[in-house]
Residue frames relative to the residue before (quaternion, step in Angstrom):
aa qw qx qy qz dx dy dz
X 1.0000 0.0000 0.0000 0.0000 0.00 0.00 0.00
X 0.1663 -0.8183 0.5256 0.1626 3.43 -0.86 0.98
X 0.0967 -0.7086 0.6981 -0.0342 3.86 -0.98 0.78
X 0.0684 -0.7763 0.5929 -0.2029 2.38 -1.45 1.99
X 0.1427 0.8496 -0.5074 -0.0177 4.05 0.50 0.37
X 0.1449 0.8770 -0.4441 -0.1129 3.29 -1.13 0.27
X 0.7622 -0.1291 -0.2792 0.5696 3.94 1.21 -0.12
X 0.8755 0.0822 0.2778 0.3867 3.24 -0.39 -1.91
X 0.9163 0.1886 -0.1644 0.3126 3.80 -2.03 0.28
X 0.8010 -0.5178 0.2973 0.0431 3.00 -2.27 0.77
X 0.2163 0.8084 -0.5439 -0.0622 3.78 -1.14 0.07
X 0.5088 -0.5124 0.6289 0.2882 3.43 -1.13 -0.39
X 0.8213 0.4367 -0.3044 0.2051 3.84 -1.36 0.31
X 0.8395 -0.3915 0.1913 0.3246 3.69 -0.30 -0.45
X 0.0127 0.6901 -0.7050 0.1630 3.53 -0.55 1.30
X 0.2178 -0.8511 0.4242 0.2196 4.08 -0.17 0.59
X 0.1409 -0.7205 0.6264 0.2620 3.75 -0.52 0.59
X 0.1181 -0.4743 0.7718 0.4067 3.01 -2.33 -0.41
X 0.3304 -0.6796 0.6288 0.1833 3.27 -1.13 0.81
X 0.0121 -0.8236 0.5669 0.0103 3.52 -1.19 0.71
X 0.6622 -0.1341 0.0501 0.7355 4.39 -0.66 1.12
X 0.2932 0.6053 -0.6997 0.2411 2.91 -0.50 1.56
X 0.1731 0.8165 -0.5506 -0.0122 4.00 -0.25 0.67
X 0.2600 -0.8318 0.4866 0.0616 3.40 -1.15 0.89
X 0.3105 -0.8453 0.3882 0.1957 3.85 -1.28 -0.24
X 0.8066 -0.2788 0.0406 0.5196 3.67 0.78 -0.21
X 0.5595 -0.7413 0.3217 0.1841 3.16 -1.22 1.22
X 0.1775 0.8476 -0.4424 -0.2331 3.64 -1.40 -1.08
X 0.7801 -0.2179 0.1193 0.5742 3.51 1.20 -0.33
X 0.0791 -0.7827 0.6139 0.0650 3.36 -1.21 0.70
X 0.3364 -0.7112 0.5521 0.2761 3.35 -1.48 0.09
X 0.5367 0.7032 -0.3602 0.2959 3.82 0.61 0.41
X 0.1978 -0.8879 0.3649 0.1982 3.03 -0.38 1.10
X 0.2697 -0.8785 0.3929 0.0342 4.11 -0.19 0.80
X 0.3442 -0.7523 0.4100 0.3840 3.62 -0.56 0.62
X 0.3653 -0.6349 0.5095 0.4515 3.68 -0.82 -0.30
X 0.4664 0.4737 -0.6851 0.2978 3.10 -1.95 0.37
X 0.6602 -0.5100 0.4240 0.3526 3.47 -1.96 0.50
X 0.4504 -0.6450 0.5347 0.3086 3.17 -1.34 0.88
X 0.4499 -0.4453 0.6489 0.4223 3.49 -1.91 0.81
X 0.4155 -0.7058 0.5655 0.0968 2.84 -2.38 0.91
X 0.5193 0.5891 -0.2358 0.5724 3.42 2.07 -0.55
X 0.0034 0.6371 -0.7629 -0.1096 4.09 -0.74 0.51
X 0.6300 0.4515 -0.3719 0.5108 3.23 0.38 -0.19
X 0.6430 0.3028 -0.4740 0.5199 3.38 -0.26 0.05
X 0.7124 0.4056 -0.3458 0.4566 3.90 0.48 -1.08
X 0.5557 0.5456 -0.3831 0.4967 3.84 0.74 -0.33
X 0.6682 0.3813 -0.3759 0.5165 4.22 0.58 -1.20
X 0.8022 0.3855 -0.2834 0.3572 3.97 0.84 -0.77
X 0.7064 0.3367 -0.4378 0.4427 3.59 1.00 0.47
X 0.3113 0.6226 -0.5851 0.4161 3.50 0.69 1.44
X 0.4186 -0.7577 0.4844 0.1269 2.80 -1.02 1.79
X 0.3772 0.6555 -0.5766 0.3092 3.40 0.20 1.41
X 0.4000 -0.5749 0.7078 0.0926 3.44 -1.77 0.90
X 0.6194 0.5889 -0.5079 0.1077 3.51 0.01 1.17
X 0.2000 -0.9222 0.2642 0.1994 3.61 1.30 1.23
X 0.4690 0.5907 -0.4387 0.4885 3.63 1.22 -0.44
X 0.8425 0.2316 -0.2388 0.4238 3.43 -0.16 -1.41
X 0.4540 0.5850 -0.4289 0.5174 4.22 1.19 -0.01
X 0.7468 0.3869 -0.2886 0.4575 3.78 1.10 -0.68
X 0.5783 0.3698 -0.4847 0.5421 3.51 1.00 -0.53
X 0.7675 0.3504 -0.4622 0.2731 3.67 0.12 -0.08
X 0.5364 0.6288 -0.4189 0.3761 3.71 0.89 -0.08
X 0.5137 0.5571 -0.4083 0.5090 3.43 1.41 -1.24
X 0.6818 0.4766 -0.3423 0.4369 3.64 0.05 -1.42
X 0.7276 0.4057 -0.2958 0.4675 3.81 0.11 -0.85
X 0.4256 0.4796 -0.5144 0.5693 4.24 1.33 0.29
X 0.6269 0.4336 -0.5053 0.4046 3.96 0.06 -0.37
X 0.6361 0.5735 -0.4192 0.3012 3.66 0.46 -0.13
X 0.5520 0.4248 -0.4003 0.5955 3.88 1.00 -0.02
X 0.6349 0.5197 -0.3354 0.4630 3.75 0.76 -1.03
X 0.6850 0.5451 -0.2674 0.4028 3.43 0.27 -0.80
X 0.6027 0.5094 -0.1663 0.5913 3.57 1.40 -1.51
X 0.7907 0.3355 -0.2686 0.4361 3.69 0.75 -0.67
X 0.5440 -0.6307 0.4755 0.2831 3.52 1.20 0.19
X 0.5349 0.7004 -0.3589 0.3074 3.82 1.44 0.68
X 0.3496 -0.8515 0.2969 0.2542 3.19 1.09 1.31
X 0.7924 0.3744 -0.1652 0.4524 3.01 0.60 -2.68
X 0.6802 0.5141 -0.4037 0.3319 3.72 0.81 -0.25
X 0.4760 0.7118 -0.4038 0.3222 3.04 1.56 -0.42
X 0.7605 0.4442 -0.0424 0.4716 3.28 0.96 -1.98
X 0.4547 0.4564 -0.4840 0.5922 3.38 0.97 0.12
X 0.7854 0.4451 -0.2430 0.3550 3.95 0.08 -0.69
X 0.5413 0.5577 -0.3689 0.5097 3.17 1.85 -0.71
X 0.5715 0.6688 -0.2974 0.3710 3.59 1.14 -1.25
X 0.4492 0.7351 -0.2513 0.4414 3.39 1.08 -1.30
X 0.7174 0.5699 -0.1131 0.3844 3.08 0.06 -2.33
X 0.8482 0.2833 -0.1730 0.4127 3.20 0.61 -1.75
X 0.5431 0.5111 -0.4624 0.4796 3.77 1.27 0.30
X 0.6414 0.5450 -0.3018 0.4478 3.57 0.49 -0.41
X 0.6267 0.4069 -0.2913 0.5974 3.36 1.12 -0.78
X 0.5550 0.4605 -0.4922 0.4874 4.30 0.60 -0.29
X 0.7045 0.4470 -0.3196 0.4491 3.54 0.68 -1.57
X 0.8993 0.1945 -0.2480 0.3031 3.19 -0.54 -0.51
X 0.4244 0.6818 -0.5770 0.1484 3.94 0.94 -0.30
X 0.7055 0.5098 -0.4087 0.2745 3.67 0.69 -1.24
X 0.7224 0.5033 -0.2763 0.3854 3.46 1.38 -0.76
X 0.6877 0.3546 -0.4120 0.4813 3.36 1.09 0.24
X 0.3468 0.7773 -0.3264 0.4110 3.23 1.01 0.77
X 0.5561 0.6656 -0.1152 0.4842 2.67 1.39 -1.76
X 0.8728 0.3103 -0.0479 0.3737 3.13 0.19 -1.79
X 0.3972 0.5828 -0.4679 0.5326 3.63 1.33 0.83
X 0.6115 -0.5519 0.4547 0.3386 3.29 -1.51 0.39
X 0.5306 -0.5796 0.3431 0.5146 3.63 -0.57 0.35
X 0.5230 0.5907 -0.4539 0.4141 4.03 0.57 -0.67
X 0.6766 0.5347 -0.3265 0.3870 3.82 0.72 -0.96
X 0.6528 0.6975 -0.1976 0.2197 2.89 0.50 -1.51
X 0.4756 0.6048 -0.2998 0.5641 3.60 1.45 -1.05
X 0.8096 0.3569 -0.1780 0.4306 3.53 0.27 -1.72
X 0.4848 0.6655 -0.3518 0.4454 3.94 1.52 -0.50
X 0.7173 0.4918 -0.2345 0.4344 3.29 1.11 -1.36
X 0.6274 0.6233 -0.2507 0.3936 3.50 0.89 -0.67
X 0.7710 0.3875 -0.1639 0.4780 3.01 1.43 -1.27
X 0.3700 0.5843 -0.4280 0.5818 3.45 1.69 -0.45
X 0.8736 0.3126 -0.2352 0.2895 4.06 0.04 -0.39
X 0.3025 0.5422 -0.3405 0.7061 3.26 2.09 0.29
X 0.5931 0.5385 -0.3317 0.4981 3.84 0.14 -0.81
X 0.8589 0.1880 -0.2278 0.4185 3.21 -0.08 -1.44
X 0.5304 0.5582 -0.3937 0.5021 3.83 1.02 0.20
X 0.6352 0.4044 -0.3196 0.5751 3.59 0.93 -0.47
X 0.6744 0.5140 -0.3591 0.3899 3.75 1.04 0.05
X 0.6154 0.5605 -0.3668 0.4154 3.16 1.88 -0.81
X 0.5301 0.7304 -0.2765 0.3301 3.07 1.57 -1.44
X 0.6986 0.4946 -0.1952 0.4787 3.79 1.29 -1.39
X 0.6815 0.4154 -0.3444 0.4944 3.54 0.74 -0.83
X 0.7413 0.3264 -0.3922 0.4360 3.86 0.73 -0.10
X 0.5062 0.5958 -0.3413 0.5218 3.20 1.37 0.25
X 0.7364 0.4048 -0.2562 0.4778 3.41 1.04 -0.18
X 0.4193 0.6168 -0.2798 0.6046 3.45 2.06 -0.25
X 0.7908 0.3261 -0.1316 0.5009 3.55 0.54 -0.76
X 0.4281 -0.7734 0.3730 0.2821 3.44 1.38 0.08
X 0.6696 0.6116 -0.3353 0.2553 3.39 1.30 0.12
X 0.5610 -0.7614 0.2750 0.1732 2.91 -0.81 2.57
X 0.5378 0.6779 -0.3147 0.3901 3.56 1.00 -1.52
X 0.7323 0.5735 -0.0877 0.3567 3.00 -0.05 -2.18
X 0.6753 0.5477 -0.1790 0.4603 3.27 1.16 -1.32
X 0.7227 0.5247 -0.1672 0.4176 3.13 0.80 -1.57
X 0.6434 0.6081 -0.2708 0.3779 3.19 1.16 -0.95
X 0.7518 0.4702 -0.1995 0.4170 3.25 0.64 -1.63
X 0.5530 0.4418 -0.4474 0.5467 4.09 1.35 -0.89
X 0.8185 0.1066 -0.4519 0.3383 3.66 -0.36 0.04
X 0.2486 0.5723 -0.6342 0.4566 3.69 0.48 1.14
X 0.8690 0.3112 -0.0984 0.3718 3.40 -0.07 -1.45
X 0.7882 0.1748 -0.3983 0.4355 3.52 1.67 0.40
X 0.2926 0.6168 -0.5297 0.5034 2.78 1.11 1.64
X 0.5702 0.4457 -0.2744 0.6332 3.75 1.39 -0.02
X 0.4137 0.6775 -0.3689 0.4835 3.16 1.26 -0.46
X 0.7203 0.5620 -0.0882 0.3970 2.79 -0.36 -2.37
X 0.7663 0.3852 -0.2854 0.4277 3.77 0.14 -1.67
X 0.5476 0.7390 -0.2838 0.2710 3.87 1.21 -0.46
X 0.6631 0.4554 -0.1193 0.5820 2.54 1.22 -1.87
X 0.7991 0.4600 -0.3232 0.2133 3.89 0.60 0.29
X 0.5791 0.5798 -0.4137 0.3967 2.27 1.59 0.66
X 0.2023 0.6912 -0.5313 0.4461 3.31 2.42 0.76
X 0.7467 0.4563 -0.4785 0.0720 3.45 0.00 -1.03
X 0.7316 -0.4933 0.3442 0.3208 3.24 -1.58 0.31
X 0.5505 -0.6578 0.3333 0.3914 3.74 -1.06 0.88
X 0.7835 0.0266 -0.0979 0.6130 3.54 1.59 -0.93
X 0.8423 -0.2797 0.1760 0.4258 3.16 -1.82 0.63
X 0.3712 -0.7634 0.5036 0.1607 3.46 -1.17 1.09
X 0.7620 0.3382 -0.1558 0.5298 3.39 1.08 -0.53
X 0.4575 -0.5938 0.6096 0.2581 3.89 -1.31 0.55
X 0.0619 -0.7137 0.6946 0.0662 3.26 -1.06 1.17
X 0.7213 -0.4984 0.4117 0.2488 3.79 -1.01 1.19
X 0.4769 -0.6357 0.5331 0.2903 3.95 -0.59 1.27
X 0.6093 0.6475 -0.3717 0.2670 3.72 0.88 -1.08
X 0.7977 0.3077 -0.0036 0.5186 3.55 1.39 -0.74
X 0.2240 0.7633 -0.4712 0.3810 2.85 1.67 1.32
X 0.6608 0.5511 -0.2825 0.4240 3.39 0.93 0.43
X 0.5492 0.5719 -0.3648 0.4880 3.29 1.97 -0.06
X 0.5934 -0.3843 0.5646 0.4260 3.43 -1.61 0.03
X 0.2287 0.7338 -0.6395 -0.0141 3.38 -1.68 0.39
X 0.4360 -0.6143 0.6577 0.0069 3.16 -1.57 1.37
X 0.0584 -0.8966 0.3994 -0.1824 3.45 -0.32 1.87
X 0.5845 0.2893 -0.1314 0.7466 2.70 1.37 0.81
X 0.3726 -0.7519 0.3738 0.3951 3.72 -1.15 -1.38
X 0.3377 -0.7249 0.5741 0.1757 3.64 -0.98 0.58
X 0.5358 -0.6109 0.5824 0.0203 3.08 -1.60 0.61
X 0.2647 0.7865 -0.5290 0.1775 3.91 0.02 0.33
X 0.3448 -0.7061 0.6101 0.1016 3.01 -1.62 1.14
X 0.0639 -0.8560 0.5129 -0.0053 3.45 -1.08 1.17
X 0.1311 -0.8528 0.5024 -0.0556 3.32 -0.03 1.71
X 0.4401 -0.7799 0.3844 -0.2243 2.84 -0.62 1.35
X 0.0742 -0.7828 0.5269 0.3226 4.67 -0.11 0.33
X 0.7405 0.3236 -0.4161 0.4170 3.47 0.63 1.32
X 0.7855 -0.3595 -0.0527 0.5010 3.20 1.42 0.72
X 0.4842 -0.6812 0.3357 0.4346 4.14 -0.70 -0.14
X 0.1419 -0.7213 0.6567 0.1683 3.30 -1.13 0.19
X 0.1766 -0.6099 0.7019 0.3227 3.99 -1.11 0.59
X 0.2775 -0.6829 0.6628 0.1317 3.35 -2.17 0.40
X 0.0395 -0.7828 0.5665 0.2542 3.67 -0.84 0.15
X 0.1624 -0.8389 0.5133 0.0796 3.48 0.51 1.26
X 0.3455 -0.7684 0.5353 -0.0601 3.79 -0.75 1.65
X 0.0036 -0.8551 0.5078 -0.1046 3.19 0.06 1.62
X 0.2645 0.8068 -0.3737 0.3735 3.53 1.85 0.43
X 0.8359 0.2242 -0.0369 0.4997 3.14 1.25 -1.78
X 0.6912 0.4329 -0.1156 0.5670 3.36 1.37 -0.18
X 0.0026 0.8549 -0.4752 -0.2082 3.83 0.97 -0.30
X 0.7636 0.3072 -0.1835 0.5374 3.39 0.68 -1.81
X 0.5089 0.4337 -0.5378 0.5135 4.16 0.41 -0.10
X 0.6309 0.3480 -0.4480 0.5294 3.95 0.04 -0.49
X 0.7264 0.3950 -0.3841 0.4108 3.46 -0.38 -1.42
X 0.6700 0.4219 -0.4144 0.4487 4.02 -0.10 -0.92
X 0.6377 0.2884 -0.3909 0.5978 4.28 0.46 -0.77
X 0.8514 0.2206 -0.4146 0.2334 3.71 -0.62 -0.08
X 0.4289 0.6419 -0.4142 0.4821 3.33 1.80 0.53
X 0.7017 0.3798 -0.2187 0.5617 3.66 1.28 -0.74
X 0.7113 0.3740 -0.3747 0.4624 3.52 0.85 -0.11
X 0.4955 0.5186 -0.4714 0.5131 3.72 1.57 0.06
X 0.7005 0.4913 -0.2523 0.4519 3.81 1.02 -0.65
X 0.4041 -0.6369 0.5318 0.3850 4.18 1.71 0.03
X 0.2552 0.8139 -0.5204 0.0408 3.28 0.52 0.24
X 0.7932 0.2022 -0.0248 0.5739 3.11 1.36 -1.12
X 0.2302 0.7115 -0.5449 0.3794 3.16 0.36 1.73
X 0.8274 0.3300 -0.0403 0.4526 2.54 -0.92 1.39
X 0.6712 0.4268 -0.3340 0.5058 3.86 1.33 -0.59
X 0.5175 -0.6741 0.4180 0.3209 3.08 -1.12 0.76
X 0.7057 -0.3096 0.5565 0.3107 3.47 -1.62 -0.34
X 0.0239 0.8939 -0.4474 0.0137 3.81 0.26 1.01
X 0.6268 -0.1183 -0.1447 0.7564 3.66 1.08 -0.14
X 0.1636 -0.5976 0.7838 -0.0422 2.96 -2.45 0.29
X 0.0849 -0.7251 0.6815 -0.0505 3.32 -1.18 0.90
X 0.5405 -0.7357 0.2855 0.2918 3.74 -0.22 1.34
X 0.7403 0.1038 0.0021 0.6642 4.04 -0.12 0.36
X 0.6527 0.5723 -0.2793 0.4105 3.94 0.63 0.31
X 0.7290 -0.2299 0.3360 0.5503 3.26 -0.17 -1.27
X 0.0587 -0.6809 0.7263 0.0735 3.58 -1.49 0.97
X 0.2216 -0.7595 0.6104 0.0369 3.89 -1.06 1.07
X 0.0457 0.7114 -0.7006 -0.0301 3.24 -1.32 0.97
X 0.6718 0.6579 -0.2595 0.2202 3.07 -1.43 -0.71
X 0.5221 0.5500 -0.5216 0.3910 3.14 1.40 0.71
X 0.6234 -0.5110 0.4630 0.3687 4.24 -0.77 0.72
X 0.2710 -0.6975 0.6022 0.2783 3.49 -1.38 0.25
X 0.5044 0.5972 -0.4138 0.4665 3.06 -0.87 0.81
X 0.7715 -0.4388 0.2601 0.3801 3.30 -1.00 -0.62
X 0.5076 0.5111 -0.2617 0.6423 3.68 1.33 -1.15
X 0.5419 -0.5255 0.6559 0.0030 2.61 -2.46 1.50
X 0.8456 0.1191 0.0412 0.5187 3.20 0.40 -0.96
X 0.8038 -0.3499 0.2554 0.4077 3.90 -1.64 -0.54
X 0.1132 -0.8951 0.3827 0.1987 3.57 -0.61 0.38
X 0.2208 -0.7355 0.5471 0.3331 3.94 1.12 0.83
X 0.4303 -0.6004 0.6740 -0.0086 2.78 -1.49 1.11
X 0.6427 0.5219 -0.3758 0.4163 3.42 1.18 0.59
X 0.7709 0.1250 -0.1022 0.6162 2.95 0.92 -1.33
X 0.4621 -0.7073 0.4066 0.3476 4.06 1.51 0.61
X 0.4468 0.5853 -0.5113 0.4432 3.73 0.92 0.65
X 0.4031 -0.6635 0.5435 0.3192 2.77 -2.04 0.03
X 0.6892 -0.5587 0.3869 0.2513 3.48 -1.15 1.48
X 0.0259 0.8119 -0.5820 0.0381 3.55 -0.37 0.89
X 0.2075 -0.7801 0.5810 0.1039 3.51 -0.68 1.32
X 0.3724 -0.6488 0.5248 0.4062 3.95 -1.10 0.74
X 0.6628 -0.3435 0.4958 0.4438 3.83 -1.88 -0.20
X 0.1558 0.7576 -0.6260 -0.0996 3.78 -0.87 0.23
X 0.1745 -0.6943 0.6969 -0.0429 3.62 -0.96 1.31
X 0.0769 0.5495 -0.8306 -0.0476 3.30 -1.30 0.87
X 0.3253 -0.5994 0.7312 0.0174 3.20 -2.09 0.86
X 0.5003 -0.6512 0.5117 0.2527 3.31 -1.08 0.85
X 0.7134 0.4432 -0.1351 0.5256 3.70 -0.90 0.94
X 0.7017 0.5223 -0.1295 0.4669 3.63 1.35 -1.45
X 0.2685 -0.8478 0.4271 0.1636 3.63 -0.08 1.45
X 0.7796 0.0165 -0.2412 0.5778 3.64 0.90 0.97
X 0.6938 -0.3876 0.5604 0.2331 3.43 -1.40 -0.19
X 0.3904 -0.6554 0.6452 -0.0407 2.63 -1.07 2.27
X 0.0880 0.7976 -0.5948 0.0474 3.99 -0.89 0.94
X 0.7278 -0.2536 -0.1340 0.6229 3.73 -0.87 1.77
X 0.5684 0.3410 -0.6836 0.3054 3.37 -0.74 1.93
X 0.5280 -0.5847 0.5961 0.1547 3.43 -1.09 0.92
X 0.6391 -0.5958 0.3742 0.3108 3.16 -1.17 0.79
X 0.4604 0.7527 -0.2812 0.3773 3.22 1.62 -0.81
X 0.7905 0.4489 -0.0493 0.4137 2.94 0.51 -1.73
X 0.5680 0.4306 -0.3880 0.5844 3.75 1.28 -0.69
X 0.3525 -0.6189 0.5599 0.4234 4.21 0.48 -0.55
X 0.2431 0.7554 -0.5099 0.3320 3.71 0.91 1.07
X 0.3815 0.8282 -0.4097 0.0286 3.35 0.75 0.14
X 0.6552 0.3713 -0.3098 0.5804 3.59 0.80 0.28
X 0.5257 0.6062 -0.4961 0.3317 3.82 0.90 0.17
X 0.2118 -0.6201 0.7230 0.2187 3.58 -1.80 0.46
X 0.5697 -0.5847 0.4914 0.3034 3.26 -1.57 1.70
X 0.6704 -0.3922 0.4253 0.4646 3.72 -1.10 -0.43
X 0.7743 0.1472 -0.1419 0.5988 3.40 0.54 -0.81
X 0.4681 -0.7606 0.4111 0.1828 3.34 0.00 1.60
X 0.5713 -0.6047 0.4437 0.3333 4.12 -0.50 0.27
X 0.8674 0.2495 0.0356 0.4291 2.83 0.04 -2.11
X 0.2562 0.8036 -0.4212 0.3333 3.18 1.08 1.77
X 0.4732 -0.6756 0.4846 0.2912 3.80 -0.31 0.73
X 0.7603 -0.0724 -0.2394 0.5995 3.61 -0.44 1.83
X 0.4725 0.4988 -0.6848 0.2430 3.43 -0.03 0.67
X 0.3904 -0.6319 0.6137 0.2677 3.05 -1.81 0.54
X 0.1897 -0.7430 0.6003 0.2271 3.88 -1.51 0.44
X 0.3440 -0.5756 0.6039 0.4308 3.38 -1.46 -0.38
X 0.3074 -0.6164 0.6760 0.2619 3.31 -1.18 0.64
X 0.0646 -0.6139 0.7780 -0.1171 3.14 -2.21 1.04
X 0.3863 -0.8340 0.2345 0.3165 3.29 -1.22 0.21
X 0.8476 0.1347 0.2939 0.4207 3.34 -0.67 -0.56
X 0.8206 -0.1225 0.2104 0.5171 3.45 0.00 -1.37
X 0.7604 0.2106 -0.2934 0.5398 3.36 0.57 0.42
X 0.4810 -0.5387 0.6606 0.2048 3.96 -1.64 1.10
X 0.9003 0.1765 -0.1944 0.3472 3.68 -0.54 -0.38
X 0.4539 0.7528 -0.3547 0.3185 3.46 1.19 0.75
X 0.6514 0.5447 -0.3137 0.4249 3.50 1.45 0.10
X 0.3262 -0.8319 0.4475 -0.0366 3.04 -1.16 1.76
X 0.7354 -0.1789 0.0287 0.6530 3.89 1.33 -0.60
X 0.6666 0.5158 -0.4529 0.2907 3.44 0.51 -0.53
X 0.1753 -0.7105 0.6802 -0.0421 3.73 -1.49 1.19
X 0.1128 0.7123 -0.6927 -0.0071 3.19 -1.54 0.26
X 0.5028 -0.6957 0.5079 0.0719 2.92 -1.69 1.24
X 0.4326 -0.8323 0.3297 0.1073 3.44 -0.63 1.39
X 0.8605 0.0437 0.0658 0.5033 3.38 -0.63 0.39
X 0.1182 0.8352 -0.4836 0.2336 3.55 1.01 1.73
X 0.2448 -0.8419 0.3508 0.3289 3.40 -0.31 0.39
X 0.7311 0.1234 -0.2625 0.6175 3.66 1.29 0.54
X 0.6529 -0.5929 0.3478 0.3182 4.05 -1.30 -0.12
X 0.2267 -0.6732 0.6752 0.1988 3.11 -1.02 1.00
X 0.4432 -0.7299 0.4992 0.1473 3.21 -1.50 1.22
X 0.6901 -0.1235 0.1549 0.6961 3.94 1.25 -1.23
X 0.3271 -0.6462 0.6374 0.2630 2.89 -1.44 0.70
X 0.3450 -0.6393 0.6303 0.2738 3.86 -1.28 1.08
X 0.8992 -0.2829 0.0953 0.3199 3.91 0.23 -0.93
X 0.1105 -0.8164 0.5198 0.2261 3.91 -0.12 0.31
């Protein structure tokens, strides 16, 4: 994981969490607007596919593998193992060539994991012979978590995308960071994704390197929806630099699959994008958002809220 911070300000949109024993208690209102449709149930899967990497072999042996997950849920054995089979031809064909294309340091540790892989494939096809779901379930997200750890060493040495001079003055999270988030109803870990979002990452791990949000409570809530923190006590909405005594304003960032940089304060509306999903999809179980308001894209300063919880968090203690 790479972590990168450097100054100031605010946004709205997507940094992905996995949330973990998180439990919660009662709701009341939120400010965040959200698209509609069902939420994805995999961050993980949506985390291995917005890495800016170009490596389509080892992106295909994992996508095949990540089809067994309706099959499995539906109890479709013979389709299962036919797909596991797949898996395990794709992984013969291509291991030597994605080998190749690692630095030579990797490669040692590729090779190791290229043979864990293919044991975690035998392990699935007889797990799908025997119909056992658990066993099953378990071991695919072992082996795309080996996946996952592959495909990073695809990733590029520097930032892929151009972030606007205008907001040289924000914090920014180049890469991703890891952060624990404790909590007076339980903890949750985050992998906050500053690939697709730089200054929304950089501005939350600039305020959570600074305790900002220790300790503040839960301020609106909407029941099975959205939970919102992160507004200051006191008077102020949002962050106040103690330099220039303002409040930190973070721009909109959209990345679009396919899109060779980063859309910043335009709505989807406004690009004529109307049927696109951002890279990190929204209406995703544990993602975190920036809140903004109403009527204006570039107007959020600290407050977040976690989507589609399945009980209330009462206060955060510390991130």
């Amino acid at each position: 994981m790479q972590n990168f911070l450097s100054n100031q300000n605010k946004l709205y949109l997507i940094f992905i969490l996995i949330l973990i024993q998180v439990f919660f208690l009662k709701p009341a209102q939120v400010l965040a607007d959200l698209p509609t449709g069902n939420a994805v149930k995999d961050p993980n899967a949506i985390l291995r596919n917005a890495l800016p990497i170009k490596q389509v072999e080892l992106q295909e042996i994992q996508h095949k593998l990540e089809e067994t997950s309706d099959l499995v849920r539906g109890g479709r054995w013979p389709a299962l193992s036919k797909t596991v089979t797949k898996c395990q031809s794709l992984l013969k064909k291509y291991k030597n060539q994605i080998i190749e294309e690692l630095p030579s340091e990797k490669q040692k540790i590729a090779e190791s994991t290229f043979l864990d892989l293919k044991n975690d494939f035998d392990s699935l096809q007889d797990q799908a012979k025997s119909k056992d779901k658990y066993s099953f379930i378990s071991t695919r997200k072992e082996a795309l978590d080996k996946i996952g750890g592959l495909e990073e060493y695809f990733l590029p040495t520097e930032f892929p995308y151009y972030i606007p001079s205008e907001f040289d003055n924000l914090p920014r999270l180049l890469g991703r960071a890891k952060v624990n988030i404790k909590t007076s109803k339980g903890e949750m870990k985050a992998i906050i994704d500053g690939f697709n979002a730089p200054l929304t990452a950089g501005a939350f791990i600039d305020l959570s390197s600074k305790n900002f949000y220790d300790n503040l409570p839960i301020n609106r809530a909407e029941e099975f929806f959205v939970l919102q923190t992160g507004d200051p006590l006191g008077d102020e909405i949002g962050y106040i630099d103690p330099e220039t005594n303002l409040e930190r304003h973070v721009p909109l960032e959209i990345r679009i699959p396919e899109e060779s940089e980063t859309f910043y304060n335009q709505t989807f509306e406004e690009l004529g994008l109307y049927t696109e999903t951002p890279t990190l999809p929204f209406a995703t179980l544990g993602t975190l958002g920036w809140s903004h308001s109403s009527t204006e894209v570039d107007d959020g300063s600290s407050q977040f809220f976690f989507f589609y919880m399945k009980q209330n968090l009462i206060q955060l203690a510390e991130i």
